[in-house]
Wavefront OBJ file of the C-alpha trace (Angstrom):
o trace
v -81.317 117.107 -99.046
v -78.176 116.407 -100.776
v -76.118 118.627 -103.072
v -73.773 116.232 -104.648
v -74.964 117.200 -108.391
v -74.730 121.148 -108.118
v -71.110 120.390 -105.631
v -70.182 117.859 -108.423
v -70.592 120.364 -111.533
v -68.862 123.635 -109.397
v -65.892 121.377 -108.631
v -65.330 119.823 -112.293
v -65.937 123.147 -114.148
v -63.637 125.255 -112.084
v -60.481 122.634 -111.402
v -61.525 119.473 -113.482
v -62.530 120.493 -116.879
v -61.866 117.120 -118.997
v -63.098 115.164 -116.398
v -67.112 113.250 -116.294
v -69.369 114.041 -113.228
v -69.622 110.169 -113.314
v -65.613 110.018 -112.562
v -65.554 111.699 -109.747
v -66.165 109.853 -106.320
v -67.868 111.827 -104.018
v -65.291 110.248 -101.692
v -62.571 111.685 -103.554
v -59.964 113.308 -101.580
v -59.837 116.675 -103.472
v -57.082 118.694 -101.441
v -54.653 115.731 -101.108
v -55.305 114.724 -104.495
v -54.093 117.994 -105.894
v -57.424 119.276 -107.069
v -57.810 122.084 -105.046
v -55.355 123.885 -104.062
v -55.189 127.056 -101.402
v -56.691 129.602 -103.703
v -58.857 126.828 -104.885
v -59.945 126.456 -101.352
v -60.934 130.105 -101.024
v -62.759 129.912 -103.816
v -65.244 126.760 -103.128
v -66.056 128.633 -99.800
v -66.899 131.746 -101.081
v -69.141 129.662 -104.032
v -70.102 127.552 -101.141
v -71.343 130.701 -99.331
v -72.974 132.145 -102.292
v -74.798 129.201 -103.594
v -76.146 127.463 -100.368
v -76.757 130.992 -98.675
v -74.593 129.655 -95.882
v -72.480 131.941 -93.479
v -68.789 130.216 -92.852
v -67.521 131.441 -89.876
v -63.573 130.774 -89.303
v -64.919 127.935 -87.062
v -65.971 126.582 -90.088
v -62.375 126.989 -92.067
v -61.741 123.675 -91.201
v -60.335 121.672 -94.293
v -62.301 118.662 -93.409
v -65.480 120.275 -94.429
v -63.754 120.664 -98.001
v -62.338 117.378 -98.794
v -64.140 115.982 -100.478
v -67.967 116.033 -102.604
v -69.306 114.288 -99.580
v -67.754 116.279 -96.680
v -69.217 119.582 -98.665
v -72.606 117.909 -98.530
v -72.368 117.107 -95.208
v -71.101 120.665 -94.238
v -73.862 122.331 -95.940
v -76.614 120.256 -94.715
v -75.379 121.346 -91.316
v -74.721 124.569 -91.912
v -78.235 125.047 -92.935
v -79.573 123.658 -89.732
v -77.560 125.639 -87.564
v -75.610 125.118 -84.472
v -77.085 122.598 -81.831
v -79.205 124.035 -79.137
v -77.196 124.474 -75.720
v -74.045 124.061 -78.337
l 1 2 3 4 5 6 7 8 9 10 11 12 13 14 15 16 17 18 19 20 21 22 23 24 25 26 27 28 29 30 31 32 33 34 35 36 37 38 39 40 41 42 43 44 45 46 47 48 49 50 51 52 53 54 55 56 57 58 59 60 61 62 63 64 65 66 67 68 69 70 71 72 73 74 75 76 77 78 79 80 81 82 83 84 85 86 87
Protein backbone atom coordinates (compact mmCIF):
# COMPACT_ATOMS: atom_id res chain seq x y z
CA UNK A 1 0.00 0.00 0.00
CA UNK A 2 1.67 3.16 -0.75
CA UNK A 3 2.12 6.25 1.42
CA UNK A 4 3.21 8.82 -1.02
CA UNK A 5 0.15 11.30 -0.10
CA UNK A 6 0.49 11.27 3.85
CA UNK A 7 4.88 11.18 3.10
CA UNK A 8 4.12 13.97 0.52
CA UNK A 9 2.06 16.39 2.98
CA UNK A 10 4.67 15.61 6.27
CA UNK A 11 7.58 16.57 4.00
CA UNK A 12 6.03 19.91 2.38
CA UNK A 13 4.50 21.18 5.68
CA UNK A 14 7.55 20.76 7.80
CA UNK A 15 10.56 21.89 5.16
CA UNK A 16 8.55 22.99 1.98
CA UNK A 17 5.84 25.29 2.96
CA UNK A 18 5.23 27.37 -0.45
CA UNK A 19 5.64 24.48 -2.36
CA UNK A 20 2.35 22.15 -4.24
CA UNK A 21 2.15 18.36 -3.38
CA UNK A 22 1.90 18.23 -7.25
CA UNK A 23 5.66 19.81 -7.42
CA UNK A 24 7.26 17.52 -5.70
CA UNK A 25 8.64 14.30 -7.49
CA UNK A 26 8.49 11.47 -5.47
CA UNK A 27 11.92 10.92 -7.03
CA UNK A 28 13.16 14.00 -5.64
CA UNK A 29 16.42 13.82 -4.01
CA UNK A 30 15.48 15.53 -0.68
CA UNK A 31 18.90 15.39 1.35
CA UNK A 32 21.11 16.40 -1.63
CA UNK A 33 18.70 18.84 -2.68
CA UNK A 34 18.94 20.74 0.56
CA UNK A 35 15.51 19.90 1.85
CA UNK A 36 16.30 18.05 4.69
CA UNK A 37 18.88 18.61 6.49
CA UNK A 38 20.48 16.54 9.70
CA UNK A 39 17.96 17.68 12.22
CA UNK A 40 15.50 17.42 9.45
CA UNK A 41 16.54 13.87 9.14
CA UNK A 42 15.89 13.11 12.80
CA UNK A 43 12.83 14.43 12.58
CA UNK A 44 11.14 12.43 9.46
CA UNK A 45 12.30 9.24 11.39
CA UNK A 46 10.88 9.90 14.49
CA UNK A 47 7.39 11.09 12.38
CA UNK A 48 8.19 8.11 10.32
CA UNK A 49 8.14 5.97 13.51
CA UNK A 50 5.15 7.57 14.92
CA UNK A 51 2.91 7.60 11.97
CA UNK A 52 3.57 4.13 10.29
CA UNK A 53 3.99 2.45 13.85
CA UNK A 54 7.33 1.29 12.54
CA UNK A 55 10.42 0.49 14.84
CA UNK A 56 13.85 1.97 13.10
CA UNK A 57 16.54 0.21 14.36
CA UNK A 58 20.15 1.89 13.67
CA UNK A 59 20.27 -0.77 10.88
CA UNK A 60 17.73 1.15 9.49
CA UNK A 61 19.63 4.79 9.83
CA UNK A 62 20.65 4.36 6.53
CA UNK A 63 20.12 7.68 4.46
CA UNK A 64 18.97 5.81 1.48
CA UNK A 65 15.75 4.93 3.11
CA UNK A 66 15.22 8.87 3.43
CA UNK A 67 15.97 10.26 0.12
CA UNK A 68 13.54 10.64 -1.29
CA UNK A 69 9.18 10.31 -1.24
CA UNK A 70 9.73 7.02 -2.93
CA UNK A 71 12.62 5.49 -0.90
CA UNK A 72 10.30 6.40 2.38
CA UNK A 73 7.55 4.39 0.74
CA UNK A 74 9.58 1.73 -0.01
CA UNK A 75 11.17 1.68 3.55
CA UNK A 76 7.92 1.61 5.21
CA UNK A 77 6.31 -0.97 3.18
CA UNK A 78 9.21 -3.10 4.31
CA UNK A 79 9.42 -2.18 7.52
CA UNK A 80 5.93 -3.26 8.01
CA UNK A 81 6.58 -6.69 6.68
CA UNK A 82 9.45 -7.36 8.68
CA UNK A 83 12.78 -8.87 8.19
CA UNK A 84 13.01 -11.93 5.72
CA UNK A 85 12.73 -15.32 7.21
CA UNK A 86 16.29 -17.06 7.69
CA UNK A 87 17.47 -13.14 7.21
Amino acid sequence: MSNVAAIKAFIIEEFLPDVAAASLQVDYDLLAGGVIDSLGLLKLIAWVEDRFSVPIGDEDLDPDNFRSVSAIDRFVDTARVGPAVGA
